[in-house]
N, C-alpha and C positions, 0 to 999 in steps of 0.2 A: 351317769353321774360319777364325776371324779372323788377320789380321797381329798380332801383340803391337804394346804400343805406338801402336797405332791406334785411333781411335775404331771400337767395337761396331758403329755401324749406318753403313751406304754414305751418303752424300750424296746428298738428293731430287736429282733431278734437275731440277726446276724451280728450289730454292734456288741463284739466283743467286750469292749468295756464297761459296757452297763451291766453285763452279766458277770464282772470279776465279784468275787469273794473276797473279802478281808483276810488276811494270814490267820485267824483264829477260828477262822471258818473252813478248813481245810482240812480236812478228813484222810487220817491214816490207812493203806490197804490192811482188809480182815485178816487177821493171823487163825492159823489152825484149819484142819479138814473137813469139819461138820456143817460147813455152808451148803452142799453138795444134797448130802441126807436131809439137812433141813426144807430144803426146797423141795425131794423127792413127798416128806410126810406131808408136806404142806399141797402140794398139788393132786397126790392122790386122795388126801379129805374132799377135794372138792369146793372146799369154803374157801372164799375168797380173805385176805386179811388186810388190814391199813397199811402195812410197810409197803406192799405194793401198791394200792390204787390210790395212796395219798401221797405216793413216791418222797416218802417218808428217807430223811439225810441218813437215818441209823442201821437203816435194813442190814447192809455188810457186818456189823456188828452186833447185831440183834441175833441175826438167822447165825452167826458161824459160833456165837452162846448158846444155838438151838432153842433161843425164844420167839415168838410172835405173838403180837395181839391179832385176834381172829377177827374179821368183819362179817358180822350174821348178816342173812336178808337179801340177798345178791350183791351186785357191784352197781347199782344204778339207783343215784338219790334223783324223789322226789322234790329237792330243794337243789337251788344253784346259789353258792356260794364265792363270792369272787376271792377268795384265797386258796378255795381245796379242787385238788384235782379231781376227785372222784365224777364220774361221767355223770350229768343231770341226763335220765332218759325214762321211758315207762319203765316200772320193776317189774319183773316177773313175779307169778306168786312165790308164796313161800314153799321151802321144801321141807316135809316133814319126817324125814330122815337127815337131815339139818344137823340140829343136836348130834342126835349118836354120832354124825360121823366126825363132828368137834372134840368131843369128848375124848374118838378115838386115837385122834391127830395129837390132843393134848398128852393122851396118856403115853404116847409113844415118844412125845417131846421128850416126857420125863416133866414135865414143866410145876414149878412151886406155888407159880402166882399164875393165873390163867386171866388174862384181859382179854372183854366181847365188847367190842364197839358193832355200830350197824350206821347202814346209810340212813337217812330219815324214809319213815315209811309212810306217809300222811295219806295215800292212798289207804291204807287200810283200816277197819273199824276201829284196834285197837292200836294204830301205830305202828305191829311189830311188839308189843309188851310179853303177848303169851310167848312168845318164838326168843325171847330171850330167858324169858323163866324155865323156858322145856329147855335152854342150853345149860341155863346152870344147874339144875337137877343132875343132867345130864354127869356134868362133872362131876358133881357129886359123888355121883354112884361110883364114876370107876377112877375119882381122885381123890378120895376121903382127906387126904392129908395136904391137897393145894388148898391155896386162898382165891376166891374168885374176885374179879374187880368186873364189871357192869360199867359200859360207856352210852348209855344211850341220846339219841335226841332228846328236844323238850318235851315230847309227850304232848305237847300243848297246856303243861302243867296240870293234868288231869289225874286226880288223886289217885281215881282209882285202876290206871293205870302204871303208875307209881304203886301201888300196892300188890298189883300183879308178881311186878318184878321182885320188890324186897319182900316180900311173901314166900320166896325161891330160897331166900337168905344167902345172898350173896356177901362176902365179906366187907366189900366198898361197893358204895355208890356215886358213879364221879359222872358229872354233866359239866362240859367247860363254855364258860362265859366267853372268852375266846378274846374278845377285843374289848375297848370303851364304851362306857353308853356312848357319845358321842357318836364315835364309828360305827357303831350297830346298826342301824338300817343300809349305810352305802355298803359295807362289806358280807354283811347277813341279811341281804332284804327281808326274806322270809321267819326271820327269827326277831323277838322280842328283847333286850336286856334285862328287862324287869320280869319276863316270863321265864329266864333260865334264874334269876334269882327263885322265883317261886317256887321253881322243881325240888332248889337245894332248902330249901326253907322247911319245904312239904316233907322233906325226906329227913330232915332235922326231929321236924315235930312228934312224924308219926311213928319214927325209927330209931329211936337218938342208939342205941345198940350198933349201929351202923355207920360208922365214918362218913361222911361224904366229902367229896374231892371238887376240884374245879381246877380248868387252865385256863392261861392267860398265851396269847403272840402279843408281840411287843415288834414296833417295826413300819408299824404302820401309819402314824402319823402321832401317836399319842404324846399328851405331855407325863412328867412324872410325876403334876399335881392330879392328871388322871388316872393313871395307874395305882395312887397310894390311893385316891376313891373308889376305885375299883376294889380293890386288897381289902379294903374297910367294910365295902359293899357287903363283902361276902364272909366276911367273919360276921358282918350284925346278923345274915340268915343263917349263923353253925357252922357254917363251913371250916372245917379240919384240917384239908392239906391240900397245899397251893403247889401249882409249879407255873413256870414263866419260863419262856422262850423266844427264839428268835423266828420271826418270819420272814421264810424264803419264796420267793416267787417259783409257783410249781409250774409255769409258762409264759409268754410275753404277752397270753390274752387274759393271764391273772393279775390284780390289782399288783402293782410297783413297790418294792421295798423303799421306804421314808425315810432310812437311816438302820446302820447295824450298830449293835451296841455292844460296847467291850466288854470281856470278861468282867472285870474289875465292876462295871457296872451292873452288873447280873450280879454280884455277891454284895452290891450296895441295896440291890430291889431283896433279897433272901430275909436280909440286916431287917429293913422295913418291916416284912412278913412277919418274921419270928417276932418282932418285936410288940406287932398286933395281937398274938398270940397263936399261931397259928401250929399245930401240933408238929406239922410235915412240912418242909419247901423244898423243892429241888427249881433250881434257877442256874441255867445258864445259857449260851449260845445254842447248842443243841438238844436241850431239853424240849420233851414233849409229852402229854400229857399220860403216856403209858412206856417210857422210857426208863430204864431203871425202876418201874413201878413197885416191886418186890421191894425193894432196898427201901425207899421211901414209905411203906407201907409196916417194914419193920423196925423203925426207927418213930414209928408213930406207935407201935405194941412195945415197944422199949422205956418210951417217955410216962410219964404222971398219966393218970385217969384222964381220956379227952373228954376235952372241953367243949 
């Protein structure tokens, strides 16, 4: 099944021009020498992270900051999602020196804000829940002083997995909505729109001590009376802080970009947000949902009492 609105057939992959970028999509070489060591701490933890397996636009600039969001659980989801790279295959189990060795990697980052996203685990009884609680403990112990952010899947909305995790007390709780309703079954088959509302809803109720977050790609066929329902969506469930970005095609057997969107219109969708109420937005071409997470996250401890 095709995206509506999109051309029928994927872009050859040879055809150069389907693959140009827009000038505002065109990404600076990393300045400075700590891309090197980043890479070294990050390969000898062991743990795999998102900048690589989502081949993620910011990694050069993330890793030579000496930041990375970590990805718990191995490199292999249970879900196939036709926007993310991450390889669909059996997971291995979990490893139970996991943790410690995150925590290590984190403390040697030096890192302030520590972001743990995971592949979906739906093979397992609890998802993956406890194995992100043992990460932020984890941290805890040997970063007293970062803020931790939690990326996990939907859980299947199941409270008391959602309990697991914010039982850990992680600082944020961010689960992203990702596309439209609309667009949610062709480009998330395995995923719910109204079930990633529930997680942030659940986590609203039972937590409200706890920010929760959500992201949006933008790119894919949506309209802007979608997008502002979407934005609306997810303030009526709590939801604190938004960010929006552009969708890049991570291959030519991933669903096709619908349209890139300008600057200028990425600070007209933030305008929207804030205007909802939303505590936090980062919105632009290369924003993504653990990108500058710290900044945004301090700028939410900055503001009035959240809402």
């Amino acid at each position: 099944m095709k995206l509506p609105v999109i051309p029928n057939e994927i872009p050859n992959e040879h055809d150069k021009s389907a693959r140009r970028l827009p000038p505002w999509l065109k990404r600076p070489l990393p300045v400075g020498g700590t891309m090197a060591a980043t890479r070294r701490i990050v390969a000898d933890s062991g743990v795999a992270t998102v900048c690589q397996e989502a081949h993620c636009p910011n990694l050069t600039e993330c890793w030579s900051h000496k930041t990375a969001t970590f990805m718990i659980l191995g490199d292999r989801c249970t879900r196939r999602c036709h926007y993310c790279a991450v390889a669909t295959a059996r997971p291995l189990p979990p490893e139970p020196d996991e943790p410690a060795r995150l925590a290590e990697a984190a403390q040697k980052l030096g890192l302030r804000h520590v972001v743990i996203t995971a592949v979906a685990r739906d093979d397992l009884p609890d998802e993956g829940a406890g194995q992100f609680a043992a990460c932020v403990r984890a941290i805890h112990d040997v970063l007293p002083g970062a803020t931790i952010e939690v990326l996990p899947a939907d859980l299947h909305a199941r409270p008391e997995l959602i309990d697991t995790i914010c039982e850990a007390a992680p600082d944020i709780f961010n689960h992203n909505i990702e596309t439209v309703e609309r667009l949610t079954p062709i480009v998330r088959p395995q995923a719910k729109y109204r079930r990633s509302l529930d997680v942030l809803r659940i986590v609203r109720e039972r937590y409200p001590e706890i920010p929760s977050k959500s992201g949006l790609m933008v790119g894919l066929g949506e309209t802007d009376e979608e997008i502002d329902r979407t934005l609306a969506d997810l303030r009526q469930v709590g939801c604190q802080i938004v960010t929006i970005g552009q969708y890049l095609q991570p291959s030519p057997k991933h669903a096709p970009v619908a349209r890139f969107y300008r600057p200028n219109e990425f600070d007209a969708m933030a305008r929207r947000a804030e205007h909802l109420g939303f505590a936090g937005v980062a919105s632009g071409p290369f924003v993504r949902s653990s990108y500058n997470a710290a900044d945004v996250f301090d700028r939410l401890r900055q503001s009035k009492t959240p809402r």
